[in-house]
BALOBA-1460 file (C-alpha; in Angstrom, 3 decimals):
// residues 250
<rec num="1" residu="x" x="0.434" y="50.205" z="13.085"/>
<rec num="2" residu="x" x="-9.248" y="46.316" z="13.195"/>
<rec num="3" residu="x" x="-13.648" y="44.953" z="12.415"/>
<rec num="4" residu="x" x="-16.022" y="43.378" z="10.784"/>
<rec num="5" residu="x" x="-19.061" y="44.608" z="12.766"/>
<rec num="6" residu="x" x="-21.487" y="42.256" z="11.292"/>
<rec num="7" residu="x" x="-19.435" y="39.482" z="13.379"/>
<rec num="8" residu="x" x="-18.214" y="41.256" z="16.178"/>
<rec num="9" residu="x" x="-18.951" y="43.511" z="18.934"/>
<rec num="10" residu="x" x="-17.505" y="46.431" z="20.183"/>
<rec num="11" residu="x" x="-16.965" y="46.537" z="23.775"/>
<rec num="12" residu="x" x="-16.674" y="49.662" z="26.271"/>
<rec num="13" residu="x" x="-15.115" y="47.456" z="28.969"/>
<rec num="14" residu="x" x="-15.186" y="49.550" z="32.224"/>
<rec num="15" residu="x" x="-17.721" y="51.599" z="33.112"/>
<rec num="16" residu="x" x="-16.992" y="51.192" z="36.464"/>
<rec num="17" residu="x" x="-20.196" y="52.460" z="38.414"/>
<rec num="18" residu="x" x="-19.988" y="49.523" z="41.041"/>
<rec num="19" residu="x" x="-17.613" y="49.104" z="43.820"/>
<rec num="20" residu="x" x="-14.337" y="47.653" z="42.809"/>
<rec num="21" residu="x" x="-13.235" y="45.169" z="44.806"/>
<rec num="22" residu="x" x="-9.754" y="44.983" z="46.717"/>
<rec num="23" residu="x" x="-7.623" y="41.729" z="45.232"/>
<rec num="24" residu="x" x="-3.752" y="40.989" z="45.243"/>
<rec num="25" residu="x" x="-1.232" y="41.404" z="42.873"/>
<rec num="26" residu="x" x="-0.839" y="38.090" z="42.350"/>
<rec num="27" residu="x" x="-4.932" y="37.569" z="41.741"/>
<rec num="28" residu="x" x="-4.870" y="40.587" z="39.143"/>
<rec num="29" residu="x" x="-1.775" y="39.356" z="36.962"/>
<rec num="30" residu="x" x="-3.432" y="35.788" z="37.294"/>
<rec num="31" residu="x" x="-6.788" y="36.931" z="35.723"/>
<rec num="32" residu="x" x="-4.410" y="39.434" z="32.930"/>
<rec num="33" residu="x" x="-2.799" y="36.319" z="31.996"/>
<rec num="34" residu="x" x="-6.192" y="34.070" z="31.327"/>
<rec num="35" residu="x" x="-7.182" y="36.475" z="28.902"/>
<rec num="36" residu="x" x="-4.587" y="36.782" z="26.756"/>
<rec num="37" residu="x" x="-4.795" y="36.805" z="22.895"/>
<rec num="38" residu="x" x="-4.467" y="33.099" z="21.922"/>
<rec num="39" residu="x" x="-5.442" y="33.120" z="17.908"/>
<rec num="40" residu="x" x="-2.914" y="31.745" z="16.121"/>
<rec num="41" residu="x" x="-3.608" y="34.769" z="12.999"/>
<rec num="42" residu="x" x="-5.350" y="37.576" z="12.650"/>
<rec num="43" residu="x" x="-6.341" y="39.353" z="9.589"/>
<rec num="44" residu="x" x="-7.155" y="43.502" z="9.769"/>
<rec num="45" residu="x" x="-8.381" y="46.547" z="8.707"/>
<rec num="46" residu="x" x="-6.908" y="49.756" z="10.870"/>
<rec num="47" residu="x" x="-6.920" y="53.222" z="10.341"/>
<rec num="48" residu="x" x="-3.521" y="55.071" z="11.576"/>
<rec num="49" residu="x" x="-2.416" y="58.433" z="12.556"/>
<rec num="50" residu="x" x="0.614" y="59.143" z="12.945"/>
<rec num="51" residu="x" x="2.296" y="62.738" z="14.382"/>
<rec num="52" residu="x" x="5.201" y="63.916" z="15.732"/>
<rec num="53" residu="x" x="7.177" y="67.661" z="16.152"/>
<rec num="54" residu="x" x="10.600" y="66.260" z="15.686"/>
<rec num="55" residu="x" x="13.264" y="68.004" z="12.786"/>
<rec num="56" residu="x" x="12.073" y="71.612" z="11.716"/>
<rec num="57" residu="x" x="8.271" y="70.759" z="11.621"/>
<rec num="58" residu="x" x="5.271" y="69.232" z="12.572"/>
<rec num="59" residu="x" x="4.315" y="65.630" z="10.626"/>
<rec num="60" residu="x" x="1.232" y="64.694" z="10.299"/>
<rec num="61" residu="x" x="0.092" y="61.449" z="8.335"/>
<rec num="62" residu="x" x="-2.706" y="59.091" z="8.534"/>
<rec num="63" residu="x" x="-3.095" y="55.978" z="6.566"/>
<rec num="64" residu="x" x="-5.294" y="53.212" z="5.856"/>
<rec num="65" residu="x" x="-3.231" y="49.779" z="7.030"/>
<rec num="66" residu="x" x="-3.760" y="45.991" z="6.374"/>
<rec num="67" residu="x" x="-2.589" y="44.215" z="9.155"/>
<rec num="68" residu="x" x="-2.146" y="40.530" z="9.557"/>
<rec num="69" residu="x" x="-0.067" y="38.232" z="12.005"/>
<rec num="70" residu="x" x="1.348" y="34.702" z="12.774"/>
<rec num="71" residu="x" x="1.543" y="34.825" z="16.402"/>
<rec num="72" residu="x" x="4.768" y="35.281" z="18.238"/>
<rec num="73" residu="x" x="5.794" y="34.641" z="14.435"/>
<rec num="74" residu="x" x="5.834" y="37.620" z="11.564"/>
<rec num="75" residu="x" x="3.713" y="40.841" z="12.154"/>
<rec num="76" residu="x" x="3.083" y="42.153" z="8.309"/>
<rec num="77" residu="x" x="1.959" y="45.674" z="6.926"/>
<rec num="78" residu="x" x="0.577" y="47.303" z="3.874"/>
<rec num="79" residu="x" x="-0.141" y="51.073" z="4.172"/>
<rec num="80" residu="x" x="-1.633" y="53.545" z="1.671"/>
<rec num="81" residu="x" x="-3.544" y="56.410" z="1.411"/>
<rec num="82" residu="x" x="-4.997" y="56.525" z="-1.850"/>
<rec num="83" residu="x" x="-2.676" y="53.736" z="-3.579"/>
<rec num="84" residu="x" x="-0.158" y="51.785" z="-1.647"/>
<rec num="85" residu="x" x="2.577" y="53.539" z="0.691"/>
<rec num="86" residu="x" x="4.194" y="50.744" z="2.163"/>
<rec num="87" residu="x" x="5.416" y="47.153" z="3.200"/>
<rec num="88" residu="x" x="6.345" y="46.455" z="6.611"/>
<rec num="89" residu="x" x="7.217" y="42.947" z="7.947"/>
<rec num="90" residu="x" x="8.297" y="42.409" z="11.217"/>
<rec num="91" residu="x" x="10.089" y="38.975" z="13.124"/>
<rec num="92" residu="x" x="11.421" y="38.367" z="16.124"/>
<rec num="93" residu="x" x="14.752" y="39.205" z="14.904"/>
<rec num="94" residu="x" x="14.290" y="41.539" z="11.918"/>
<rec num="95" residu="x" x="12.049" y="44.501" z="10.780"/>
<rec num="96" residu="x" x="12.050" y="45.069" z="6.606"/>
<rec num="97" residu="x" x="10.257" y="48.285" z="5.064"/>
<rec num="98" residu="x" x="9.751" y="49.081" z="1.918"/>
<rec num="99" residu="x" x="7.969" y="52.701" z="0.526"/>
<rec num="100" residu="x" x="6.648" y="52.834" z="-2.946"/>
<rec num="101" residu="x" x="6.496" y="56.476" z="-2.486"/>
<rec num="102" residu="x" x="9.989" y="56.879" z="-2.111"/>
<rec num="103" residu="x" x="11.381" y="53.935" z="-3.895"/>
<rec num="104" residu="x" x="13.437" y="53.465" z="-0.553"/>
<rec num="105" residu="x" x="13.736" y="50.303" z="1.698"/>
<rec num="106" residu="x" x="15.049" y="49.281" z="4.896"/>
<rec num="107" residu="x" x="16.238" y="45.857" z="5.985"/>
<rec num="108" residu="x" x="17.636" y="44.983" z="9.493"/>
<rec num="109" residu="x" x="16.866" y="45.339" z="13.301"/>
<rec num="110" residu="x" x="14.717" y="47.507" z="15.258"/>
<rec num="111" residu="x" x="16.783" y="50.467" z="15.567"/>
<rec num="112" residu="x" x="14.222" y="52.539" z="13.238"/>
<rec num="113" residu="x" x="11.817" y="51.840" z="15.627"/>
<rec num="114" residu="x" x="13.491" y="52.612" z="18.519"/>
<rec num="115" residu="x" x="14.624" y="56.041" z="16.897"/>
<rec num="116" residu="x" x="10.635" y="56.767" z="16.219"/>
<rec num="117" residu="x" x="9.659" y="55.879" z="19.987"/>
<rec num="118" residu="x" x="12.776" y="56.793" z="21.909"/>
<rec num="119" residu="x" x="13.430" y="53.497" z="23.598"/>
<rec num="120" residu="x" x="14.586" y="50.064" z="22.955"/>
<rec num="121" residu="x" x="11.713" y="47.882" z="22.134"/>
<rec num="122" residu="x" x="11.718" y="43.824" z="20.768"/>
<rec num="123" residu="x" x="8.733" y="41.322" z="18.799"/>
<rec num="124" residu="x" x="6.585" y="40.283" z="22.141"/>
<rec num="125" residu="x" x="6.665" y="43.877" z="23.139"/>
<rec num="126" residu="x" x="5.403" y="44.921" z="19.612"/>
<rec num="127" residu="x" x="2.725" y="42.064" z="19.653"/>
<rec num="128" residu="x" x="2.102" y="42.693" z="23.342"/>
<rec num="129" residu="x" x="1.041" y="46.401" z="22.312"/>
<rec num="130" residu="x" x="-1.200" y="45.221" z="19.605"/>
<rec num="131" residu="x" x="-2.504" y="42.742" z="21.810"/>
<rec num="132" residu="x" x="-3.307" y="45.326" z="24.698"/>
<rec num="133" residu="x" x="-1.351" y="42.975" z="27.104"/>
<rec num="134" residu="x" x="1.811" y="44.169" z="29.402"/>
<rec num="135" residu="x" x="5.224" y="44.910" z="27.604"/>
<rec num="136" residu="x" x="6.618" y="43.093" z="30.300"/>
<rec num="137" residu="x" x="6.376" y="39.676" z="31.835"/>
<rec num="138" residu="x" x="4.274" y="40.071" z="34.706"/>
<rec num="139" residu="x" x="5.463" y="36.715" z="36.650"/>
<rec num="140" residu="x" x="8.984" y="37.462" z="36.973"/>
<rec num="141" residu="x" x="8.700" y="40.411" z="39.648"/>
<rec num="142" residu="x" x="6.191" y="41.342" z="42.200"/>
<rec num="143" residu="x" x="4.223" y="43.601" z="42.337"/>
<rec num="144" residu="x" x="1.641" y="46.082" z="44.449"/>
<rec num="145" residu="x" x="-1.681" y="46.330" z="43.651"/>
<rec num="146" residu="x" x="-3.884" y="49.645" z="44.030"/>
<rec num="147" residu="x" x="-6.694" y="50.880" z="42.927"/>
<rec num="148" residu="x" x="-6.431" y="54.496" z="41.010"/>
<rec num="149" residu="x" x="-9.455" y="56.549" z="39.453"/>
<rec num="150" residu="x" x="-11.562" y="52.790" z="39.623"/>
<rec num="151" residu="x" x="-9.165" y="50.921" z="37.808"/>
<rec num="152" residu="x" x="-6.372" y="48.750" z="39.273"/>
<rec num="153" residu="x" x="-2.865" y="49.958" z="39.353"/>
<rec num="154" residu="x" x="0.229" y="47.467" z="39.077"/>
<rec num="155" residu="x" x="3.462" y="48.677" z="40.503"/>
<rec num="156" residu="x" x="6.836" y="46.623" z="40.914"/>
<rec num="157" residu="x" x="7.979" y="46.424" z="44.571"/>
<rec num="158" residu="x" x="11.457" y="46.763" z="42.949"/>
<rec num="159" residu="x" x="11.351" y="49.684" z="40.191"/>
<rec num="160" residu="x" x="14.462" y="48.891" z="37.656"/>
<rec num="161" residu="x" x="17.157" y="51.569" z="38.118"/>
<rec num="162" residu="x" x="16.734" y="53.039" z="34.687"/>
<rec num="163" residu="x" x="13.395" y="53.029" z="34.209"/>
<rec num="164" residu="x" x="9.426" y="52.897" z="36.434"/>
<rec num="165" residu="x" x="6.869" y="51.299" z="34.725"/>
<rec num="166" residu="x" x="3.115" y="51.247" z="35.676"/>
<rec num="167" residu="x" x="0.226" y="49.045" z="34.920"/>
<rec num="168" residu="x" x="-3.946" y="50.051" z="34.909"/>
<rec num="169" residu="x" x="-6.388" y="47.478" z="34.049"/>
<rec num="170" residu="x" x="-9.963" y="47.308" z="33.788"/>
<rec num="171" residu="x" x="-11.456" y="45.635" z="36.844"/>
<rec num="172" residu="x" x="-14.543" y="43.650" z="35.191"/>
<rec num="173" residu="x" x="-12.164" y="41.504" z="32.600"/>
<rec num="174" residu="x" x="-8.503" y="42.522" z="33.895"/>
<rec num="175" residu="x" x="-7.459" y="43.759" z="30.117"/>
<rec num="176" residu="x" x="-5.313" y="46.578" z="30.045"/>
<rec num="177" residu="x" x="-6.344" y="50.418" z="30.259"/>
<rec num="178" residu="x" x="-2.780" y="51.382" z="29.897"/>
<rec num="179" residu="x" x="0.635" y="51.394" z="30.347"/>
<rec num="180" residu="x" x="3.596" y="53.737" z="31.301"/>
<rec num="181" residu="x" x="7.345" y="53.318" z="30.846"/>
<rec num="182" residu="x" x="8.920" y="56.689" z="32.438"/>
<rec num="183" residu="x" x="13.094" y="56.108" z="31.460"/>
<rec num="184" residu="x" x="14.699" y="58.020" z="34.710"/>
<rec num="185" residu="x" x="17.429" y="60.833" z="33.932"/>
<rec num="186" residu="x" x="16.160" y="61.156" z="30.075"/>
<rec num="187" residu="x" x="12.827" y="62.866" z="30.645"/>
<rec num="188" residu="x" x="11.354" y="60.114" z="28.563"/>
<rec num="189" residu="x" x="7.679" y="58.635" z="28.509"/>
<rec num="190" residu="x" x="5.731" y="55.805" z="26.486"/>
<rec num="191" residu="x" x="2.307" y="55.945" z="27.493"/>
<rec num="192" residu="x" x="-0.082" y="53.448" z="25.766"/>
<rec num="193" residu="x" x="-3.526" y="54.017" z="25.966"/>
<rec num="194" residu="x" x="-6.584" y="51.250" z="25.246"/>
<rec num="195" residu="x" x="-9.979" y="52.558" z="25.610"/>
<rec num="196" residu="x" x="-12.107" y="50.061" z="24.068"/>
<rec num="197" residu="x" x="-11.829" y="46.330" z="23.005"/>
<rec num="198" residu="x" x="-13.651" y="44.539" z="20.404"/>
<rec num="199" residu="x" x="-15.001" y="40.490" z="21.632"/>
<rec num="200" residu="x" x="-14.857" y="37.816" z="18.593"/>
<rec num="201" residu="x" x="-14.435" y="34.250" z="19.087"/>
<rec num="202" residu="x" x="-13.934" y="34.689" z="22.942"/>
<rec num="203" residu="x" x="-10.922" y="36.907" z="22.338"/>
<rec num="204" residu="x" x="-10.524" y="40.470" z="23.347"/>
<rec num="205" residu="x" x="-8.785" y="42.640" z="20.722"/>
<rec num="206" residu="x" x="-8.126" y="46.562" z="21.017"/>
<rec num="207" residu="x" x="-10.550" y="48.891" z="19.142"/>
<rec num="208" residu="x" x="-8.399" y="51.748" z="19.854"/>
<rec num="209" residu="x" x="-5.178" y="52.586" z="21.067"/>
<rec num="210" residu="x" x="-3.021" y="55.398" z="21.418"/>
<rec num="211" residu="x" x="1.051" y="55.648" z="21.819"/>
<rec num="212" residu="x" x="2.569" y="59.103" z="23.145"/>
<rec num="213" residu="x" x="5.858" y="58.859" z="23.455"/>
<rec num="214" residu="x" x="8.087" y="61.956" z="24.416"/>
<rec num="215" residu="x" x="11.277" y="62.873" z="24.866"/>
<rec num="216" residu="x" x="11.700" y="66.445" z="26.210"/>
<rec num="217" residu="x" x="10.084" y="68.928" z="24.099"/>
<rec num="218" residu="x" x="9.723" y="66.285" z="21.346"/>
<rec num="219" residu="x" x="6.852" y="63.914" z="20.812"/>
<rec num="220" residu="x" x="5.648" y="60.815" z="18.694"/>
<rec num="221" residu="x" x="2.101" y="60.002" z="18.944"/>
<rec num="222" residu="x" x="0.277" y="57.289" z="16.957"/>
<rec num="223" residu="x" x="-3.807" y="56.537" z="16.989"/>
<rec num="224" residu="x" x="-4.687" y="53.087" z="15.903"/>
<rec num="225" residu="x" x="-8.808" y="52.923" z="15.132"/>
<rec num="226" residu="x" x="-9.172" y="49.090" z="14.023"/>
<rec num="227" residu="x" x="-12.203" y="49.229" z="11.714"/>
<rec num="228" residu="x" x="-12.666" y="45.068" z="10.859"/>
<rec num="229" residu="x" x="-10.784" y="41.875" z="12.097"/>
<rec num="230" residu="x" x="-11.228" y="38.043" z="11.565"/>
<rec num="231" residu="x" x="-9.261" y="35.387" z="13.005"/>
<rec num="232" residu="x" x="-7.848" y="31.666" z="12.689"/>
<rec num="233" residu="x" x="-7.611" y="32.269" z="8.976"/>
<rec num="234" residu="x" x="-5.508" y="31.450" z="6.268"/>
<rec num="235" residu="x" x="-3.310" y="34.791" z="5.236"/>
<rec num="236" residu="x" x="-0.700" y="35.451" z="3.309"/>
<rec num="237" residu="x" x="1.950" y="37.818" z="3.723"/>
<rec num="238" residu="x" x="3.621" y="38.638" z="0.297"/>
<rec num="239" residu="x" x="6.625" y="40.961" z="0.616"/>
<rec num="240" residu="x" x="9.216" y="41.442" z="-2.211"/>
<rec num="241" residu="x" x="11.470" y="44.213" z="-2.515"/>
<rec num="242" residu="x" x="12.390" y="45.921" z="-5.917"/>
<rec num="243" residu="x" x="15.507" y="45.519" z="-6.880"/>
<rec num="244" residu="x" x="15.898" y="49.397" z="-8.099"/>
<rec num="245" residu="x" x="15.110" y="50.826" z="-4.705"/>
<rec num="246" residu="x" x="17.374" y="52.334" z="-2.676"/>
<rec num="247" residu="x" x="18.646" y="50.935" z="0.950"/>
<rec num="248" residu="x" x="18.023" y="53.310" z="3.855"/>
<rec num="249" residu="x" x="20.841" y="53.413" z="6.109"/>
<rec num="250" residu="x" x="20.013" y="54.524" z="10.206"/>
């Protein structure tokens, strides 16, 4: 579902050729929190691939995508390849799509979503993901802290009975490296990857992730390359469905 490189810099953020140094839990969540993504919009440019093996053959689809958000507000979407594909606006309580490929729309909650990812999913998670921050709130459990292949490893003391989840951050700025959601009994993984993070206006923003999610023998995976970004601007969001489209219906 991101930058102007005259203004901003690309970051690798862990190189990790020092020693990494043995903190708590507590200490690493503390420092993940303190650099969270605190403009109140953002305006980008991303370049998405999207593939998956699921009904009798392999999709395969990339698209060029405007993205711009209202923080912990509306997350809005214009895709195309050569001329515009779709409309996407997202709330905390609603997601709306529109194709002007298809002349189809959808209107209602996140069960599309869910059906493309395999698992139940809400707004801060969405944002969280964009945001390379953790899906869940890190405060409300603890946790154990390790360190794995030099980066540090989050782990609640008290796994939830239907799912594990992990954490891996970098250990010079404590932004994310990734995140895994295993559901137990389903065979089911999300596993969200961020390599590198672009620095503009002291904020941290992903230059790349990627989402695998499987389930069994089937997969979804999506590559998001963000290619410009500016923030703390005024954006608009225009989204108007045609009335001669037809509804989708999950």
């Amino acid at each position: 579902i991101l930058l102007l490189f005259s203004s901003c810099k690309s970051t690798k953020i862990s190189s990790n050729k020092g020693a990494i140094k043995t903190i708590s839990a507590k200490k690493i969540i503390k420092k993940h929190k303190s650099v969270s993504f605190d403009a109140a919009t953002l305006d980008a440019k991303l370049k998405v691939e999207y593939s998956d093996n699921k009904g009798e053959k392999r999709n395969r689809h990339t698209f060029t995508v405007r993205l711009r958000m209202q923080k912990d507000s509306v997350i809005w979407m214009k895709g195309s390849k050569v001329i515009p594909g779709f409309k996407v606006k997202i709330t905390p309580s609603t997601l709306s799509y529109y194709s002007f490929l298809t002349k189809e729309y959808f209107v209602g909650d996140y069960s599309l979503i869910e059906k493309m990812l395999g698992t139940k999913i809400s707004f801060s998670q969405i944002q969280s993901v964009l945001f390379g921050e953790s899906i869940l709130d890190l405060k409300k459990q603890k946790y154990h802290a390790d360190i794995e292949n030099r980066f540090y490893k989050l782990t609640p003391k008290n796994q939830d009975k239907l799912y594990q989840i992990f954490f891996f951050l970098h250990p010079d700025n404590f932004k994310l490296k990734s995140q895994i959601l295993e559901i137990n009994e389903q065979n089911k993984t999300v596993q969200i990857e961020y390599d590198t993070y672009v620095s503009l206006d002291m904020e941290f923003f992903p230059k790349k992730i990627v989402i695998n999610a499987t389930d069994g023998d089937k997969y979804t995976k999506i590559k998001i390359d963000c290619r410009s970004l500016t923030l703390n601007k005024q954006i608009s969001m225009p989204f108007k469905i045609p009335t001669s489209y037809k509804r989708i219906k999950i």
